[in-house]
C-alpha positions in Angstrom: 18.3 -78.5 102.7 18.5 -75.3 100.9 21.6 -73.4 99.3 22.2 -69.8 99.0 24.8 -67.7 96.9 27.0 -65.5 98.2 27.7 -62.2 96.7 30.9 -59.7 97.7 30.6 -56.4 96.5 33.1 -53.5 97.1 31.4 -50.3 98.3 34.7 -47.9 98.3 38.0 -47.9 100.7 37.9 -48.1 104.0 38.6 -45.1 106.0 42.7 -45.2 105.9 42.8 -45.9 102.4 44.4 -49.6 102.4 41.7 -51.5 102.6 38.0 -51.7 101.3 34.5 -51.9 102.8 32.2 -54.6 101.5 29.2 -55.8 100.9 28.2 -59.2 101.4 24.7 -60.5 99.9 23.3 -64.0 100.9 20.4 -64.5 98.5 18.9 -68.0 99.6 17.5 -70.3 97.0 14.0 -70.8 97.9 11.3 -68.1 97.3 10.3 -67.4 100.8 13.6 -66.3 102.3 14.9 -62.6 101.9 18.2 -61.7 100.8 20.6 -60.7 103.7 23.5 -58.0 103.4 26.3 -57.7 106.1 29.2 -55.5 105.5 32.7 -55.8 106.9 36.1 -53.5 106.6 38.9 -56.0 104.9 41.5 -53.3 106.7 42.7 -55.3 109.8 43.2 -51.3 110.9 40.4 -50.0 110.6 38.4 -53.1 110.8 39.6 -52.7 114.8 38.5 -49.1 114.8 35.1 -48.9 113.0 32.3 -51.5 112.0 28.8 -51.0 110.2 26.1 -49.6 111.6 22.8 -50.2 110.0 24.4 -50.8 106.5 24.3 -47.2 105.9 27.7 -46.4 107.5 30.9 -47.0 109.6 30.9 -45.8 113.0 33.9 -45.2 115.3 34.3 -47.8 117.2 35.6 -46.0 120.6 33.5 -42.8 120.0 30.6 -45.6 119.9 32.4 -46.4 123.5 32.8 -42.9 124.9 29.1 -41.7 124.1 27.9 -44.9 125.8 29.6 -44.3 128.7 28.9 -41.1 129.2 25.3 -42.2 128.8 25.6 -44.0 131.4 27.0 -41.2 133.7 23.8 -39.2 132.6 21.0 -41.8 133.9 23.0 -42.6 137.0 23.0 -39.3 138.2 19.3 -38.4 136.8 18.4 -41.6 139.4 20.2 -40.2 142.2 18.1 -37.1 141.7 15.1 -39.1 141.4 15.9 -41.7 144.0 16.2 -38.7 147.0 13.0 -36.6 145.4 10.3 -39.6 145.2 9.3 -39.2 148.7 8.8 -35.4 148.4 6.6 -35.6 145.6 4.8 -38.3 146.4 4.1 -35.9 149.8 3.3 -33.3 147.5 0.3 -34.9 146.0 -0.6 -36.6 149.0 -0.8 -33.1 150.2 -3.2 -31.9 147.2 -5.8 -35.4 147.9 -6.4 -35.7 144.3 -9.3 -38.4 144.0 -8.0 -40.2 140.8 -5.4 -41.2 138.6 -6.3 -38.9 135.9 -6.0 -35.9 138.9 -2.7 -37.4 139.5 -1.8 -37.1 135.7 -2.7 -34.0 135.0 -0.8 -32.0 138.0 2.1 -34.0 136.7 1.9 -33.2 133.5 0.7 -29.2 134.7 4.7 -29.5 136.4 5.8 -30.7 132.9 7.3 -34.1 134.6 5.3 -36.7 133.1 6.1 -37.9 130.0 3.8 -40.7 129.3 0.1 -40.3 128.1 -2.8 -41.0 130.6 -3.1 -44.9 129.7 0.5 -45.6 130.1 0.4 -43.7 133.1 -2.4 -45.6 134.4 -0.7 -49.3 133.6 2.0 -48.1 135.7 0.1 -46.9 138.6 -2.3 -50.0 138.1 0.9 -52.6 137.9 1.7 -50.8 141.6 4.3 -47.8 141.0 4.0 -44.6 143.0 3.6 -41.6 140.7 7.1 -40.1 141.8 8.5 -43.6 140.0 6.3 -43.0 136.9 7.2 -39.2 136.8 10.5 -37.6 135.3 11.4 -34.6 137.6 14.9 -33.4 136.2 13.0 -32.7 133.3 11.1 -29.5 135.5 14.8 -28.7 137.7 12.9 -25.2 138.6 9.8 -26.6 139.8 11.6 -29.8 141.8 14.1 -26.8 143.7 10.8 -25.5 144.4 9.7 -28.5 145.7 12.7 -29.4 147.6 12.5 -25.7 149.0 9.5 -26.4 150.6 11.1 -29.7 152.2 14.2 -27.8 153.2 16.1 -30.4 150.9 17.4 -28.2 148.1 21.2 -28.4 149.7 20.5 -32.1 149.0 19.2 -32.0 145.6 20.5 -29.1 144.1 24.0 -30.4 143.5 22.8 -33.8 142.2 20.7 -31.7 139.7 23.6 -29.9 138.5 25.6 -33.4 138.4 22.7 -34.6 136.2 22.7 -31.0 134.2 26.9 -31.5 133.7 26.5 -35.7 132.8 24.0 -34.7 130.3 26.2 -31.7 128.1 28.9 -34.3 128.3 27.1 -36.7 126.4 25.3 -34.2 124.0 28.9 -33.3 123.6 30.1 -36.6 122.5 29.5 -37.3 118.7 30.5 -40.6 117.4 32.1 -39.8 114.2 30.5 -41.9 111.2 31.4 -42.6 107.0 28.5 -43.4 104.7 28.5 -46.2 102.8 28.2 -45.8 99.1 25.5 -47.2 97.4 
């Protein structure tokens, strides 16, 4: 059974002043384990309202919250949008007969909605996904109105767009507010 020692180290107060942040350091005994480091706020305040993130700094712990949930909002509403346009643009390129994947690829990546390089897109299409699941078509809004123009959809898809566009300036909005650590 192996031992370690146990260093605390103060690293400056914590963000209220009445309190400190510190560093702990568990350096084991034997040569092949690494030292560890966690860090905790000894401020029952502000030990409530921020904790470490990477060992670099204290983030807010309900702007951590906030941002997340707002998140959230953002990819729900992208896969509403993406949920109602898969069928119209796997009609669209059912509509071009393009002979291969790589065909497929490029006219996805000609409407700037495919992301992914040609062998990831092929894994996918290989493990059985339609290209409207691999694609991302919020990222092209003009293009998919287009699309859903051509569908007579756009009443449908328009607004969730929009929805999309508003969830995702709300969470570019959000910062979480953050205190380095002193070295």
């Amino acid at each position: 059974m192996s031992t370690s020692e146990v260093f605390t180290n103060r690293k400056g107060p914590c963000p209220c002043g009445k309190g400190e942040i510190l560093e702990h350091v568990d350096s084991p005994d034997n040569p092949w384990s690494r030292v560890s480091y966690s860090y905790a706020v000894s401020c029952p305040k502000c030990s409530k309202e921020w904790h470490t993130s990477d060992g670099r700094y204290l983030s807010n712990i309900s702007d951590e919250q906030a941002r997340r949930a707002a998140f959230q909002e953002y990819t729900a509403a992208v896969h509403e949008v993406e949920v109602l346009v898969e069928p119209l643009i796997d009609a669209y390129l059912d509509s071009l007969s393009l002979k291969s994947m790589a065909a497929e690829h490029r006219r996805l990546q000609m409407h700037l909605v495919m992301p992914m390089d040609i062998i990831a897109y092929r894994k996918q299409r290989n493990a059985g996904k339609t290209p409207s699941q691999i694609a991302s078509p919020v990222r092209n809004p003009k293009w998919l109105l287009e699309l859903s123009d051509r569908h007579r959809r756009r009443s449908e898809v328009e607004p969730l767009l929009k929805k999309a566009e508003m969830a995702e300036m709300s969470y570019e909005a959000l910062k979480v507010r953050t205190i380095p650590i002193s070295s």
